[in-house]
C-alpha positions in Angstrom: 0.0 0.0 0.0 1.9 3.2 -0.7 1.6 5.8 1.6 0.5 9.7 0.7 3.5 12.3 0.8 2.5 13.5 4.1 3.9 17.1 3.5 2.6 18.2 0.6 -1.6 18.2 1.9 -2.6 15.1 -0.2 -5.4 13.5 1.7 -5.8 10.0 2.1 -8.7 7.7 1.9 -11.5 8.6 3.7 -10.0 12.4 5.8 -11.4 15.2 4.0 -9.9 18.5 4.2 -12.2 21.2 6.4 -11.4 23.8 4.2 -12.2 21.9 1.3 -15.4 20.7 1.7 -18.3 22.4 0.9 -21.0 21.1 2.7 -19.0 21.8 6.1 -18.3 25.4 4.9 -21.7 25.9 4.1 -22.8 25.1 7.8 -20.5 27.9 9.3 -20.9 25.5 12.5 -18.1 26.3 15.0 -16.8 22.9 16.3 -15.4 23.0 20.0 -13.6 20.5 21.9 -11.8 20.5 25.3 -9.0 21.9 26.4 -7.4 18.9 27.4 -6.9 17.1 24.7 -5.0 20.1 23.7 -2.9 19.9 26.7 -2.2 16.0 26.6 -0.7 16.9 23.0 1.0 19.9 24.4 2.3 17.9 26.9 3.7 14.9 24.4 5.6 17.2 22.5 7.3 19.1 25.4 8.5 15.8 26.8 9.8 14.8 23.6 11.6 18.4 22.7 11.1 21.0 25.2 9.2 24.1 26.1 6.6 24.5 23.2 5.7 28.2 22.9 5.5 27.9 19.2 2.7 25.4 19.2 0.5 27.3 21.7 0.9 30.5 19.6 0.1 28.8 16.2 -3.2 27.7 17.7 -4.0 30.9 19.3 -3.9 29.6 22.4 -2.5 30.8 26.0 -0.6 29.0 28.6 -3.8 30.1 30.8 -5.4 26.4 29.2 -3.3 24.0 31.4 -5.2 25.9 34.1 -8.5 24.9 33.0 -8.7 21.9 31.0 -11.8 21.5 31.3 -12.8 24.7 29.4 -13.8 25.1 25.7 -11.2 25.6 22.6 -12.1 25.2 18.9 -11.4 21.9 16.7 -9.6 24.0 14.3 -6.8 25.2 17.7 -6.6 21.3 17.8 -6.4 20.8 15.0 -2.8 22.8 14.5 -1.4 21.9 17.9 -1.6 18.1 16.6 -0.2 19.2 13.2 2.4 21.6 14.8 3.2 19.1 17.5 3.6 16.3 15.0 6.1 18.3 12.7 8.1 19.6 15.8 9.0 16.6 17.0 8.9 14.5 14.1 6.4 11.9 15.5 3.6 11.3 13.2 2.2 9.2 16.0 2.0 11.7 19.1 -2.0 11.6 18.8 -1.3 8.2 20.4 1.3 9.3 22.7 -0.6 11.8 23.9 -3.6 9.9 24.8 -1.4 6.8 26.2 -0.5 9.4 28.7 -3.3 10.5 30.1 -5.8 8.2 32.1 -9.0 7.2 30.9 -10.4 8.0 35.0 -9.2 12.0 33.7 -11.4 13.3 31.9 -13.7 14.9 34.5 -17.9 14.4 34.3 -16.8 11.8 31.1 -15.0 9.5 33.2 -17.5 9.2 36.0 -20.8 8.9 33.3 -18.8 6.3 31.6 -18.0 4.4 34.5 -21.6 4.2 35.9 -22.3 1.4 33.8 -20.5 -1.9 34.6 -21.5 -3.9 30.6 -19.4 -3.2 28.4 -22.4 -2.7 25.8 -23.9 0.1 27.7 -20.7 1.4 27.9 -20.0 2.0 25.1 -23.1 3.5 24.5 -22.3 6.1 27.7 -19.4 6.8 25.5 -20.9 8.0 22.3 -23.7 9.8 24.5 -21.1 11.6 25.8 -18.3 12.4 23.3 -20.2 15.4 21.9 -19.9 16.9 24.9 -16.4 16.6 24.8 -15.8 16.9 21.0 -18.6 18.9 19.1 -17.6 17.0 15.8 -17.7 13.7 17.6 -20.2 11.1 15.9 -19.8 7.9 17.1 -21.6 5.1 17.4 -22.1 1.0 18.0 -23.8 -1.4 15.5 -24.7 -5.0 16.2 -24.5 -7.4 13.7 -25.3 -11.4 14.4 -22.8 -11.6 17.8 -20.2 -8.9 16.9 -20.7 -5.2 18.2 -19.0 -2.5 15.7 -17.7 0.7 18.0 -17.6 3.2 15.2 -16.5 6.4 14.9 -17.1 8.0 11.5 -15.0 9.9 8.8 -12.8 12.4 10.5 -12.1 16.0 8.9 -8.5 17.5 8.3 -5.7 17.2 6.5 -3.7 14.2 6.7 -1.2 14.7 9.7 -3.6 16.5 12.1 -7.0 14.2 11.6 -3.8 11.2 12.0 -3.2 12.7 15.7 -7.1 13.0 16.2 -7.8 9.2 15.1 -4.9 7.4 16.8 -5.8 9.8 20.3 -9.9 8.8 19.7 -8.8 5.1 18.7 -6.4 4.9 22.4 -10.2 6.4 24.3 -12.4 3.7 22.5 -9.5 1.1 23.1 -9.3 2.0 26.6 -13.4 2.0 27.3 -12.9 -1.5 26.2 -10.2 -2.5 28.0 -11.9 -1.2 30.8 -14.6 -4.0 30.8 -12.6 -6.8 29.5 -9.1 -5.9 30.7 -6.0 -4.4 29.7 -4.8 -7.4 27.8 -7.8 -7.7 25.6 -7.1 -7.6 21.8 -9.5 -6.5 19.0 -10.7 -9.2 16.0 -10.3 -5.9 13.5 -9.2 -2.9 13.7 -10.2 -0.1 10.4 -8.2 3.2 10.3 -8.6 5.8 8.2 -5.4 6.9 8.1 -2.4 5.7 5.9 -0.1 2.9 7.3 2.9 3.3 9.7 4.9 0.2 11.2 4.5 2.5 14.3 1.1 1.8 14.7 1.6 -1.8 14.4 3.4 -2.1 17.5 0.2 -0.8 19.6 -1.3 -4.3 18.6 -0.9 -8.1 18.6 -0.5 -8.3 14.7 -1.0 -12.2 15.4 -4.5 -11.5 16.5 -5.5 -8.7 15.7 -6.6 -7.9 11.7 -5.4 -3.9 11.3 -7.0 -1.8 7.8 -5.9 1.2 7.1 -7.2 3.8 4.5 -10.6 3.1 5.5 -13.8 5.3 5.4 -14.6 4.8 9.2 -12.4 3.7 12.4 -13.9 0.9 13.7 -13.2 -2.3 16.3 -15.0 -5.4 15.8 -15.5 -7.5 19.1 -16.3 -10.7 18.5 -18.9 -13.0 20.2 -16.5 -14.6 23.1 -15.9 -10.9 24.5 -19.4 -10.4 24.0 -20.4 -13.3 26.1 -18.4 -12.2 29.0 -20.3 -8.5 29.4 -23.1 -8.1 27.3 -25.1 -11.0 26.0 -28.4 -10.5 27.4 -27.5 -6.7 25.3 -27.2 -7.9 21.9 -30.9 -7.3 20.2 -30.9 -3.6 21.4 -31.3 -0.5 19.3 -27.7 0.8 19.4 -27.9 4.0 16.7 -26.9 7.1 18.7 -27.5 10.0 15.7 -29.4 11.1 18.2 -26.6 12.8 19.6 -25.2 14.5 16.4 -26.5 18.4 17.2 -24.3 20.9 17.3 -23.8 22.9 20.1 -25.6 26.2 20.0 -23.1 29.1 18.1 -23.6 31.7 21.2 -23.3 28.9 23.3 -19.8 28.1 21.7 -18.4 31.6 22.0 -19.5 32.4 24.9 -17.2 29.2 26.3 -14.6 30.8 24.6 -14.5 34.2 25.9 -14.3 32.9 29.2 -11.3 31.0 28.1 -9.7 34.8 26.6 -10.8 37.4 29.3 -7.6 38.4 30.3 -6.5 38.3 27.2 -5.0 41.4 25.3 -6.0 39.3 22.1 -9.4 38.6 22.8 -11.6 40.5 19.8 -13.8 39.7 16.8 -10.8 39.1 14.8 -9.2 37.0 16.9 -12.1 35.1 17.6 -13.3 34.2 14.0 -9.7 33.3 13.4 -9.8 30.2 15.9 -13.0 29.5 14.9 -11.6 29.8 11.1 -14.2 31.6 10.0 -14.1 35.0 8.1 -14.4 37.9 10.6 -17.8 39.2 8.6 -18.7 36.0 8.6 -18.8 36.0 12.2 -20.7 39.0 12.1 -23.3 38.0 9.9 -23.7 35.0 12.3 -24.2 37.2 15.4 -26.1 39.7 14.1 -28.6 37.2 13.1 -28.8 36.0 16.8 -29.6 39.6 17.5 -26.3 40.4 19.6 -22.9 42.1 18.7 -19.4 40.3 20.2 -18.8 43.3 22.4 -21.9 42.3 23.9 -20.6 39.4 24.6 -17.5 39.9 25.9 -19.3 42.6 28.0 -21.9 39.6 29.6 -19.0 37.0 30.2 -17.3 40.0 32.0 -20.2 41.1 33.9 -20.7 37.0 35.2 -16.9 36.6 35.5 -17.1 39.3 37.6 -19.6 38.9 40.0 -18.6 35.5 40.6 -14.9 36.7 41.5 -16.3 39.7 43.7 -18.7 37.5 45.6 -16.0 34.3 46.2 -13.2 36.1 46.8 -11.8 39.2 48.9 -9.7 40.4 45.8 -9.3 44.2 45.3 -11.1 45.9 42.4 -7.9 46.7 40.7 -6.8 43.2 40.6 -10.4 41.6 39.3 -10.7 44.5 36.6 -6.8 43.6 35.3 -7.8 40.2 35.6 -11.0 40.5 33.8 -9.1 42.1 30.9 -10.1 46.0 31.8 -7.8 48.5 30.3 -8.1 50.6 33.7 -10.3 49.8 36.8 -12.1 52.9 36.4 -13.7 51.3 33.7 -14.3 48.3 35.3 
């Protein structure tokens, strides 16, 4: 199988580029993730060649994140930390790396939903429930067929090297909701990829057991019937399509996470603001002005909020909150 020159922005079978695609364009949907997954990356890269300011500030993003993982970022400032961290340290497998070292139990209200359900059918259910919450673009699902399940996650947007990282980091979170039911030994039947192959990756598996595709249309794990028996039998004839869960998160909604992320940011502004959302400043515009509210507005709201929460839990002086809260002078504040 030959392999795509990685460098020049050919796409491979079954990643389509954002920019490129109409129908996404069209949409003008901003797609928001969580901050960790950013960090996790971050995190691989510095371990592997040291301080990485250049990555933060080719996503947009401030050191402020590692602060609050929990908060909101855009796909696209994702997106170029895995392509920036990829290049920088010449790993086109840090996606993995990055998810390896982080623990399934860390990600917050995820962890804990997943992990109220004990068969490993339900879940995997919990997880595609709750993936969008944590990944706006996020469509999963699981498909039964005869006594196999199918944990699917469908085509993945971005340009080879980035939407590489984002598939082997989601492929390590589905392997690991797995492996938390049936154990950390457990191997997959089949494995699909959608990205191109790298003798790296084969090391993650038992090539022995374990029947690895790449250049596919979808990533998906096939568990067969003898894992099935151990969790899930009684499981098998249920409905299982989650589409349900495939809204997009509400556009003032989006931003609104985001300002909060930027408040004491000297870069926080429309144009700022549209760029990590990669969308045309008008654009942006045209999108709140249909919504019946300007971006000044709000900023002003998230600072108003930001405020009164600080004021009310704290005993900070006004001078400190206002500089904080991104204020040019107190008085103003």
């Amino acid at each position: 199988m030959l392999m795509p020159n990685i460098y020049s922005g050919q796409r491979g079978p079954g990643i389509s580029e954002r920019r490129g695609c109409p129908n996404e364009r069209s949409k003008f949907v901003v797609g928001v993730t969580r901050a960790r997954y950013s960090c996790h990356v971050v995190a691989a890269a510095e371990k592997a060649a040291g301080p990485a300011h250049r990555i933060l500030e080719k996503a947009g993003l401030a050191e402020s994140i590692f602060e609050n993982p929990n908060s909101m970022t855009t796909i696209w400032q994702l997106g170029q930390v895995m392509r920036a961290s990829a290049l920088w340290t010449d790993n086109l497998d840090i996606g993995w790396d990055a998810a390896e070292a982080a623990s399934l139990e860390q990600y917050g209200a995820f962890s804990e939903r997943l992990f109220l359900r004990s068969a490993l059918h339900e879940r995997l259910l919990a997880f595609c429930r709750q993936a969008r919450e944590e990944y706006s673009e996020a469509n999963f699902s699981v498909r039964s067929h005869g006594r196999k399940i199918f944990f699917v996650r469908a085509s993945i947007a971005g340009e080879d090297i980035e939407a590489r990282q984002t598939e082997l980091y989601v492929l390590s979170m589905m392997l690991g909701t797995i492996r938390s039911v049936l154990g950390q030994h457990w191997q997959p039947e089949q494995v699909s990829m959608q990205t191109f192959h790298r003798p790296d990756t084969e090391r993650h598996f038992d090539t022995m057991s374990t029947d690895l595709r790449f250049g596919q249309r979808e990533t998906v794990i096939v568990i067969d019937d003898i894992d099935l028996a151990r969790s899930v039998e009684r499981m098998l004839e249920m409905d299982v399509n989650t589409r349900s869960y495939e809204t997009s998160p509400d556009l003032i909604w989006v931003l609104e996470s985001l300002i909060r992320l930027y408040l004491g940011d000297s870069r926080l502004g429309l144009n700022f603001m549209a760029k990590i959302c990669d969308l045309h400043p008008r654009t942006l515009q045209r999108l709140l002005r249909e919504k019946n509210i300007t971006f000044k507005e709000l900023v002003a709201r998230q600072r108003f909020i930001s405020a009164t929460n600080v004021l009310k839990e704290t005993d900070l002086p006004i001078a400190e909150v206002s500089s904080m809260l991104g204020y040019s002078h107190h008085a103003h504040f």
